[in-house]
C-alpha positions as a Markdown table, in Angstrom:
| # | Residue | x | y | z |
|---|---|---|---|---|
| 1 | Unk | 41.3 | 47.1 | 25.4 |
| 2 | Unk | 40.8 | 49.7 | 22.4 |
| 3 | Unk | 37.9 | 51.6 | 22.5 |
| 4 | Unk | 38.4 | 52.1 | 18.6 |
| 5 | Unk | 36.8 | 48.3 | 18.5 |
| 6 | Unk | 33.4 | 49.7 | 19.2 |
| 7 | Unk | 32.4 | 52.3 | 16.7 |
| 8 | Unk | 29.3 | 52.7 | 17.4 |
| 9 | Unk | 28.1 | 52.6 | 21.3 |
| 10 | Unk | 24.9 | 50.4 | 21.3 |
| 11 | Unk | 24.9 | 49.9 | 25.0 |
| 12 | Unk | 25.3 | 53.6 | 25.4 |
| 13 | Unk | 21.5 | 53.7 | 24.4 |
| 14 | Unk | 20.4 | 50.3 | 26.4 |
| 15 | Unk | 18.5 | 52.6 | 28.5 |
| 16 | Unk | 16.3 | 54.2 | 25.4 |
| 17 | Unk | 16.1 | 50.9 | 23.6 |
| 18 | Unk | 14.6 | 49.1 | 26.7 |
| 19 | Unk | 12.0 | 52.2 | 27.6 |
| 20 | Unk | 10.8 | 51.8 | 23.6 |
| 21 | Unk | 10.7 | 47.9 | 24.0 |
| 22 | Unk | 9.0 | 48.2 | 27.3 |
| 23 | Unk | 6.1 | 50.7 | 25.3 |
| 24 | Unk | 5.9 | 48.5 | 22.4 |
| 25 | Unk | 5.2 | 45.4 | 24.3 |
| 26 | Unk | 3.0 | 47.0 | 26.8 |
| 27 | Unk | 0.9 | 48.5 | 23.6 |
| 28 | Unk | 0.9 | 45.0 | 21.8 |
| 29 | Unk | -0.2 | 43.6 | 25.1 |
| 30 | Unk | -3.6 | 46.0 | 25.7 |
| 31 | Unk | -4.2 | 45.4 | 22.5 |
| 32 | Unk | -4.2 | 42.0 | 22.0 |
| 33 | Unk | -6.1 | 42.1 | 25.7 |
| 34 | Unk | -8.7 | 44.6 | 25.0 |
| 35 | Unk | -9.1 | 44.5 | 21.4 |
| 36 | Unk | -7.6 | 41.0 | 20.6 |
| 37 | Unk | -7.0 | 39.0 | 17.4 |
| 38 | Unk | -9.0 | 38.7 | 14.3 |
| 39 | Unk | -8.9 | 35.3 | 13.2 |
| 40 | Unk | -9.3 | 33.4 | 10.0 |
| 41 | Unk | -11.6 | 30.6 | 9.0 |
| 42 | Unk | -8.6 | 28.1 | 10.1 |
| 43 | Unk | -9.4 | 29.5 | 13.7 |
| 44 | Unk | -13.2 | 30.6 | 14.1 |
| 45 | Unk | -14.8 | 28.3 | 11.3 |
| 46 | Unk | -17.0 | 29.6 | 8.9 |
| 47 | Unk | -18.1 | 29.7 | 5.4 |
| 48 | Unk | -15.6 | 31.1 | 2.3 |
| 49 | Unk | -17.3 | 32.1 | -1.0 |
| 50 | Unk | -15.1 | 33.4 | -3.5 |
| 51 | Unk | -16.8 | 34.8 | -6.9 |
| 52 | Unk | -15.5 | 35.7 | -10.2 |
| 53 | Unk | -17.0 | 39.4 | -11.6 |
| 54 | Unk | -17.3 | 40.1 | -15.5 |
| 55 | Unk | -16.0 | 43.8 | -14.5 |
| 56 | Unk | -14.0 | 44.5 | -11.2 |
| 57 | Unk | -16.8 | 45.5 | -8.7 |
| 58 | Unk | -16.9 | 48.1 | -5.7 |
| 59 | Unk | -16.1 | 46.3 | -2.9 |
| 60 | Unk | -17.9 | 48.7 | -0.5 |
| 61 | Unk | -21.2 | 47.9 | -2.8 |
| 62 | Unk | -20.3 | 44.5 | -2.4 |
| 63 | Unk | -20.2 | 44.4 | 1.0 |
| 64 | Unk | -23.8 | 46.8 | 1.1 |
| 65 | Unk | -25.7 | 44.2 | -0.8 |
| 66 | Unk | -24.9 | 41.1 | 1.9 |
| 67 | Unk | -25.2 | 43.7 | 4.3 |
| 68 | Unk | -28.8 | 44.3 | 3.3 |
| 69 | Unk | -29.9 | 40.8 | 2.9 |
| 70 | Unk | -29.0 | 39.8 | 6.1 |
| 71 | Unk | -25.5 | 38.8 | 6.0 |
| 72 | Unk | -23.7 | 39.9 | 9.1 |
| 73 | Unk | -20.1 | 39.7 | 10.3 |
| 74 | Unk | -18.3 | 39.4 | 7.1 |
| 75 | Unk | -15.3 | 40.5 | 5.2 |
| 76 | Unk | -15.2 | 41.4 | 1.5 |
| 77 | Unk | -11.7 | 41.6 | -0.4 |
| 78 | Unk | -9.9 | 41.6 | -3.4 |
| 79 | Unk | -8.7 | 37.2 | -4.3 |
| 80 | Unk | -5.4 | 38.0 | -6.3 |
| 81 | Unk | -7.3 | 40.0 | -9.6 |
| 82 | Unk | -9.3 | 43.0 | -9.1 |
| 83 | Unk | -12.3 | 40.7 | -11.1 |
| 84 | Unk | -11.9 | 38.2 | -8.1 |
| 85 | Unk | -13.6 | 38.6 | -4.6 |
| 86 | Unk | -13.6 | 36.7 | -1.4 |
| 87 | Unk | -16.4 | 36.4 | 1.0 |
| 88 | Unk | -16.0 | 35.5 | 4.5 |
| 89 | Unk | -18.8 | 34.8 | 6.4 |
| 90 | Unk | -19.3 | 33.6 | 10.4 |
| 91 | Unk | -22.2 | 31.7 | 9.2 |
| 92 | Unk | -22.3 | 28.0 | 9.8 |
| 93 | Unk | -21.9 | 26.4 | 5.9 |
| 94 | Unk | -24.9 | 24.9 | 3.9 |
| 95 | Unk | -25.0 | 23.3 | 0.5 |
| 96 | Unk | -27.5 | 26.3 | -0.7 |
| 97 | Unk | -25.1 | 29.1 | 0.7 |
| 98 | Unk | -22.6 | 29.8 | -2.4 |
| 99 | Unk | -26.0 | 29.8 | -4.0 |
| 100 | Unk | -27.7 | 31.8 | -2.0 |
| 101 | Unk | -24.5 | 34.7 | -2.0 |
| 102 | Unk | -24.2 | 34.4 | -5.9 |
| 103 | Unk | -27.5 | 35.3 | -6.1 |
| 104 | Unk | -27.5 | 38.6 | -4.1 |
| 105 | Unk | -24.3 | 39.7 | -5.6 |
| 106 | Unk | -26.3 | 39.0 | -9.5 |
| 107 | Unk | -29.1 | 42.0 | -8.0 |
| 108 | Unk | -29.1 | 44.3 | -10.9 |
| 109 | Unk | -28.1 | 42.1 | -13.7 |
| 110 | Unk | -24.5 | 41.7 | -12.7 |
| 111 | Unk | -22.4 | 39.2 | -14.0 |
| 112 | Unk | -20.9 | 36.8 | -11.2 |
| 113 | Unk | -19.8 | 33.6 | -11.3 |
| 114 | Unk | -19.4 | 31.0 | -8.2 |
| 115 | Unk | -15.8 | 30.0 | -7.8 |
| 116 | Unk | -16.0 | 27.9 | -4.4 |
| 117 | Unk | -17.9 | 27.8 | -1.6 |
| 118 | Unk | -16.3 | 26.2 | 1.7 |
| 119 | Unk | -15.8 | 25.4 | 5.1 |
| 120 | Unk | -14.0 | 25.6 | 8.0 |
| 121 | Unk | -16.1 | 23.6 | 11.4 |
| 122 | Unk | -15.9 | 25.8 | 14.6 |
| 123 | Unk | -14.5 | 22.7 | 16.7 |
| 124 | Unk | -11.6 | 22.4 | 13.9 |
| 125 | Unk | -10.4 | 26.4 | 14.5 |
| 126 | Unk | -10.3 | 25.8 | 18.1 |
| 127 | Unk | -8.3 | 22.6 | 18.0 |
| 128 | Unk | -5.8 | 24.6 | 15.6 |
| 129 | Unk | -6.2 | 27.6 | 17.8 |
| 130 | Unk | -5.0 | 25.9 | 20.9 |
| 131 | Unk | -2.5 | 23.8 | 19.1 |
| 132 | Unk | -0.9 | 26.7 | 17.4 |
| 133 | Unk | -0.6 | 28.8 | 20.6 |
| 134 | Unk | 1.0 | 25.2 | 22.6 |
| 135 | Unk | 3.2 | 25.1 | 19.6 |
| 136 | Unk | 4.9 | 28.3 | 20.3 |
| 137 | Unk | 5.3 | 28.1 | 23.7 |
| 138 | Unk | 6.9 | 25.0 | 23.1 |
| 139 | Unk | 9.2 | 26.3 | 20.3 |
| 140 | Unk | 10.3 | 28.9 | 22.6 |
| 141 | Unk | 10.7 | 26.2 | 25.8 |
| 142 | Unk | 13.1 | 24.5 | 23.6 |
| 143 | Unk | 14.7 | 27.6 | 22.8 |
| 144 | Unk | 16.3 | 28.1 | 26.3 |
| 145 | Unk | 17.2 | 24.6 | 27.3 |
| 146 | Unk | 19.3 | 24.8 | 24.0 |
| 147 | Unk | 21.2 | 28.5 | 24.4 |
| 148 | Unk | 21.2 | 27.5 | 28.0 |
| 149 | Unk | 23.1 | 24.3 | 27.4 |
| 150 | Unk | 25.3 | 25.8 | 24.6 |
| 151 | Unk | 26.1 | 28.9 | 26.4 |
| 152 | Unk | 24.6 | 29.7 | 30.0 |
| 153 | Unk | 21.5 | 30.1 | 32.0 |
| 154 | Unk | 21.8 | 34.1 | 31.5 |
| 155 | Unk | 22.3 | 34.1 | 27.5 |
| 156 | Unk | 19.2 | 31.4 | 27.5 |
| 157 | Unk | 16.9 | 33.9 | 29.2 |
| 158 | Unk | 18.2 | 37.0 | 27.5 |
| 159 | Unk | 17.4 | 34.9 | 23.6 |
| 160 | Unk | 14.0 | 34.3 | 25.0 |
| 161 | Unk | 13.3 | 37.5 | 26.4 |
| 162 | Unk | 14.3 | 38.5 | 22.7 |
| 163 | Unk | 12.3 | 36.1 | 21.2 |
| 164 | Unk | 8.9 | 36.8 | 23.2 |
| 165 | Unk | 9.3 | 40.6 | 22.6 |
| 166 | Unk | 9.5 | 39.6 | 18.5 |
| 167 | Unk | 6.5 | 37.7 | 18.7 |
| 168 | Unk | 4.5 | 39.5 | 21.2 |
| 169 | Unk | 4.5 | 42.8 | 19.0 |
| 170 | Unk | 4.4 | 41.0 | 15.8 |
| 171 | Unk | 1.0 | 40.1 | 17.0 |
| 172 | Unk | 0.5 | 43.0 | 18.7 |
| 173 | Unk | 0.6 | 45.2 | 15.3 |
| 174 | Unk | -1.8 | 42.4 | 13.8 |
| 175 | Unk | -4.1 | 43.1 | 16.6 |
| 176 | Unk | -4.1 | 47.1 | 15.9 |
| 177 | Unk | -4.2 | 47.3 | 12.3 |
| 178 | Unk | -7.3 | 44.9 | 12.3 |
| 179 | Unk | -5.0 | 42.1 | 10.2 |
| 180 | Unk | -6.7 | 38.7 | 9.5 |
| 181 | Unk | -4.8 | 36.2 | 11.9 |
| 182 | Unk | -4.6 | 32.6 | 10.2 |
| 183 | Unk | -2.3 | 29.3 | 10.0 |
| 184 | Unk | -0.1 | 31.4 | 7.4 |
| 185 | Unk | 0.7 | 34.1 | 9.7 |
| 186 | Unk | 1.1 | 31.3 | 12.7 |
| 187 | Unk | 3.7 | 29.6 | 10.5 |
| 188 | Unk | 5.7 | 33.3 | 9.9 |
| 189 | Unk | 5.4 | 33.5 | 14.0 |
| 190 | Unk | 7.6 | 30.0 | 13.9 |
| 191 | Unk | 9.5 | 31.2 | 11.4 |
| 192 | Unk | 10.7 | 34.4 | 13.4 |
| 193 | Unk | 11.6 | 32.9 | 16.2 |
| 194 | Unk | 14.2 | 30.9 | 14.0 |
| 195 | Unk | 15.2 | 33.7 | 12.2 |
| 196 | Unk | 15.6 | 35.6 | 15.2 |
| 197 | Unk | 17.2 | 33.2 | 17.3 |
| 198 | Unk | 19.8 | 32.6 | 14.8 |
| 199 | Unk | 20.9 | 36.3 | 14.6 |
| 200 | Unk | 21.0 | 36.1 | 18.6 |
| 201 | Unk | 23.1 | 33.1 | 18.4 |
| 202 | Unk | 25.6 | 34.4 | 16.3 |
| 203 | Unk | 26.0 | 37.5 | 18.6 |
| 204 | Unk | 26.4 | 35.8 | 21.6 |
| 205 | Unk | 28.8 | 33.2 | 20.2 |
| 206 | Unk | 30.5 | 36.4 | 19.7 |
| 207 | Unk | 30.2 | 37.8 | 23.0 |
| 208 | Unk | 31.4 | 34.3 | 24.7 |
| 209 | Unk | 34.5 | 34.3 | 22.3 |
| 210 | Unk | 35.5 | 37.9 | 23.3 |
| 211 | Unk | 35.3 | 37.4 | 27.1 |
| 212 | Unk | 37.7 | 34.6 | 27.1 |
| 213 | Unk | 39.8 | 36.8 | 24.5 |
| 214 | Unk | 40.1 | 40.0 | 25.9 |
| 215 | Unk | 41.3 | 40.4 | 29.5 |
| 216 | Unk | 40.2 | 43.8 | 29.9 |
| 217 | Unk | 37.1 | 46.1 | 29.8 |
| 218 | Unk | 33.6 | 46.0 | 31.1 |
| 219 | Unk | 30.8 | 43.6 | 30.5 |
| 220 | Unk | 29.6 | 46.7 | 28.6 |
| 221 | Unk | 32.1 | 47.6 | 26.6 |
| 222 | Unk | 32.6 | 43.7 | 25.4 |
| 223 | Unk | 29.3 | 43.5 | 24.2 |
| 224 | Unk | 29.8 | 46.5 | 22.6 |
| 225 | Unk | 32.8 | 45.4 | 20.2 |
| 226 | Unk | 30.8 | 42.1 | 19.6 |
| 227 | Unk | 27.9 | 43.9 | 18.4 |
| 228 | Unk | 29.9 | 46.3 | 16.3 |
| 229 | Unk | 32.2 | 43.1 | 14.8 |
| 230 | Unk | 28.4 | 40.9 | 13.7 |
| 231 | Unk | 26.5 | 44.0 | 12.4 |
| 232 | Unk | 27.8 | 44.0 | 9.0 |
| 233 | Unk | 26.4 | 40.5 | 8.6 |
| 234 | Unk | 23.0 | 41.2 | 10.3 |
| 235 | Unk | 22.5 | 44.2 | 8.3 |
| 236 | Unk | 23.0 | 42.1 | 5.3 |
| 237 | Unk | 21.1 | 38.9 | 6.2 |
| 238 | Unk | 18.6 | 41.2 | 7.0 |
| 239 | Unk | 18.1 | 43.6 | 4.3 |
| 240 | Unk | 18.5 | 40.4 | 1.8 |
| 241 | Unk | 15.8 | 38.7 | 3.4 |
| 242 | Unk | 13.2 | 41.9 | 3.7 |
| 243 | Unk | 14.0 | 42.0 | 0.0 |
| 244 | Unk | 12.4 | 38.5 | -0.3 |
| 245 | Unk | 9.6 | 39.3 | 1.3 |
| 246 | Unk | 8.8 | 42.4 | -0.3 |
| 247 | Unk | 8.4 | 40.4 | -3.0 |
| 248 | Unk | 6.2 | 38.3 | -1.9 |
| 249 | Unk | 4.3 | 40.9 | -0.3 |
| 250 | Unk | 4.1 | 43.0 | -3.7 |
| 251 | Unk | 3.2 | 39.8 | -6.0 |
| 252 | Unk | 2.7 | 36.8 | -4.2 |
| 253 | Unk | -0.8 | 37.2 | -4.3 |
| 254 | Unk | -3.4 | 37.1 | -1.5 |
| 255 | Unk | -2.6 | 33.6 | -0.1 |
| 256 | Unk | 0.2 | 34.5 | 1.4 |
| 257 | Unk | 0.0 | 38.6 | 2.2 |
| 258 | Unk | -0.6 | 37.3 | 6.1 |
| 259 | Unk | 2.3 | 35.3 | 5.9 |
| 260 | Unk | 4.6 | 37.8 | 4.3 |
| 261 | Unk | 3.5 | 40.7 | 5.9 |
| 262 | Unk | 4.4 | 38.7 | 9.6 |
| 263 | Unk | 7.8 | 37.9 | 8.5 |
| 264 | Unk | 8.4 | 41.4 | 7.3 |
| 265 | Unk | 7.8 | 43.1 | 10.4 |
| 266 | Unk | 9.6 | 40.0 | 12.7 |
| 267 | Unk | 12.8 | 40.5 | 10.5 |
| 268 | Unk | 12.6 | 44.3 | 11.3 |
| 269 | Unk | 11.2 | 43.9 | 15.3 |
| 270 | Unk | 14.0 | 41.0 | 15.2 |
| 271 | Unk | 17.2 | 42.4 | 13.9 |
| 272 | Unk | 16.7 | 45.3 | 16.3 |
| 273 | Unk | 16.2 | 42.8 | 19.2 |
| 274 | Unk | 19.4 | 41.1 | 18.6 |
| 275 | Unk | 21.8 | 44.1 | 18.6 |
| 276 | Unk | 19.2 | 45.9 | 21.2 |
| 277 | Unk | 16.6 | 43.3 | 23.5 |
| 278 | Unk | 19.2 | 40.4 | 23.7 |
| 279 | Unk | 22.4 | 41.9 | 24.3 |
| 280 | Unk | 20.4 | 44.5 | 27.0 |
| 281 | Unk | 18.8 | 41.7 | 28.7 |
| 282 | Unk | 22.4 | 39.8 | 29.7 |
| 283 | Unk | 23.8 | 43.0 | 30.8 |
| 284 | Unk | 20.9 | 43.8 | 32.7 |
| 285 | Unk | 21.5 | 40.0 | 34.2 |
| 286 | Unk | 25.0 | 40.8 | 35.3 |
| 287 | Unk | 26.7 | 38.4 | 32.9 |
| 288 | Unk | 30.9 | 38.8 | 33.5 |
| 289 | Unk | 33.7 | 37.2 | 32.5 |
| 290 | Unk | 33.6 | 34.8 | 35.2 |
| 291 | Unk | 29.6 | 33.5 | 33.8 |
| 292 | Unk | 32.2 | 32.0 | 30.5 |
| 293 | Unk | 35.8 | 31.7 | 31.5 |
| 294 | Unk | 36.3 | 28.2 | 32.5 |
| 295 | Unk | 38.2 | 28.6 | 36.1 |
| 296 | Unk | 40.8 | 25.8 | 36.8 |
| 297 | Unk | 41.6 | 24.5 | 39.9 |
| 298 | Unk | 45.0 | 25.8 | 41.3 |
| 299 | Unk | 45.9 | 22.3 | 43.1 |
| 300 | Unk | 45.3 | 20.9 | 40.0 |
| 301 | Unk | 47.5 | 22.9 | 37.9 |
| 302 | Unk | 50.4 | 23.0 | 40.4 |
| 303 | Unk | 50.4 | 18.8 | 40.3 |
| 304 | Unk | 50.3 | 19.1 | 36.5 |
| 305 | Unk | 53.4 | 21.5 | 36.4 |
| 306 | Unk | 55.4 | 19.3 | 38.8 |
| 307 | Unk | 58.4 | 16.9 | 37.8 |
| 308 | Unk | 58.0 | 13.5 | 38.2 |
């Protein structure tokens, strides 16, 4: 085998990629442990009050005036324009309560205007809460009876492995920045296991095709020419879909910041799993030739290459 295949000697570092992995995840873990998730209306239920200000207000002073009038666990922020605020409140929801907020917010002779006033029942959040978390195990359940059935019981648990480590400090970094967790960002967790997954799959389809192509070299070194012959296209899938989302971070608008901002960091965490997580995880599980080289029987082939 030529060593010239493998430019760039990923494997080389498996043992400095898997001590980073190993500190990232054990960081997302104690904090989404100890400090945990901060979750949206679609989760907790609540009431949502968004307002519409003659001049852009200060959204510290905002926040002071519901402070003082009794308002307590709330968030204040910026709805799209700098004119437009949102008001989330634990409070259970009441016809008077868009009334009651406008009216604290008009102290001073400000001009407001009510927007909407809604909400989300506590019963609802939890349904979606528990629903949400069923459906990714589920998604990732799926996951390895499919790369195990394609591939092989080792290459299913190494893409799952992959996948959990994408997710788990996806949510781990939306658990230490203090990041609003909602049905948005749930649906960018789905969508980065796919995108991950498929990344993974194309590298191990790789991997399988250059065991049972090249007769010599190392389980290490194999991997290493397959990951060095797929990262041209993972590098550009990737970089053209963070370019995506950047825009849609930049000027989608609030709606969907949660949403983009998941994707963008499970592109990142997931492209570097695929060259890094999945192809250190099979090596680690001893995957050789002999896991994808179909073996055939020798009495067999002897009566198949006898004259009748």
């Amino acid at each position: 085998m030529s060593n010239a295949q493998a430019k760039i000697d990923f494997m080389g570092k498996r043992k400095i990629a898997a001590i980073l992995s190993i500190v990232f995840v054990l960081v997302s873990l104690g904090s989404l442990a100890f400090k945990g998730l901060i979750f949206g209306l679609d989760f907790t239920g609540g009431t949502l009050v968004e307002v519409e200000y003659k001049v852009a207000p200060n959204l510290s002073d905002v926040r002071s005036h519901l402070t003082e009038a009794g308002y307590e666990k709330l968030t204040v922020q910026n709805f799209g324009a700098d004119t437009s605020v949102l008001v989330r409140l634990s409070q259970g929801f009441n016809d008077k309560v868009g009334d009651e907020v406008l009216s604290v917010l008009k102290t001073g002779g400000t001009e407001v205007e009510l927007k909407r006033a809604e909400f989300v029942g506590a019963q609802v959040g939890e349904e979606l809460r528990e629903q949400g978390g069923l459906g990714l195990l589920f998604a990732l359940g799926i996951v390895m009876v499919y790369v195990a059935m394609r591939f092989q019981l080792k290459f299913s648990v190494g893409a799952v492995v992959a996948l959990a480590h994408d997710v788990i400090i996806t949510l781990g970094l939306f658990s230490l920045l203090s990041w609003d967790f909602d049905l948005t960002v749930l649906a960018a967790l789905l969508a980065v296991i796919g995108y991950s997954l498929n990344d993974t799959i194309v590298v191990f389809d790789r991997v399988r095709e250059n065991f049972r192509k090249i007769r010599k070299g190392t389980s290490e070194e194999i991997i290493n020419i397959s990951l060095n012959q797929t990262l041209s296209r993972t590098l550009v899938t990737s970089l053209t879909t963070l370019l995506v989302l950047l825009a849609l971070y930049l000027f989608g608008g609030e709606m969907i910041n949660g949403f983009a901002k998941a994707l963008l960091i499970g592109v990142l965490v997931g492209t570097y799993s695929s060259i890094y997580v999945a192809g250190n995880a099979i090596l680690a599980l001893g995957v050789s030739r002999d896991d994808l080289v179909v073996q055939v029987n020798e009495d067999e082939n002897e009566d198949e290459n006898e004259l009748p």
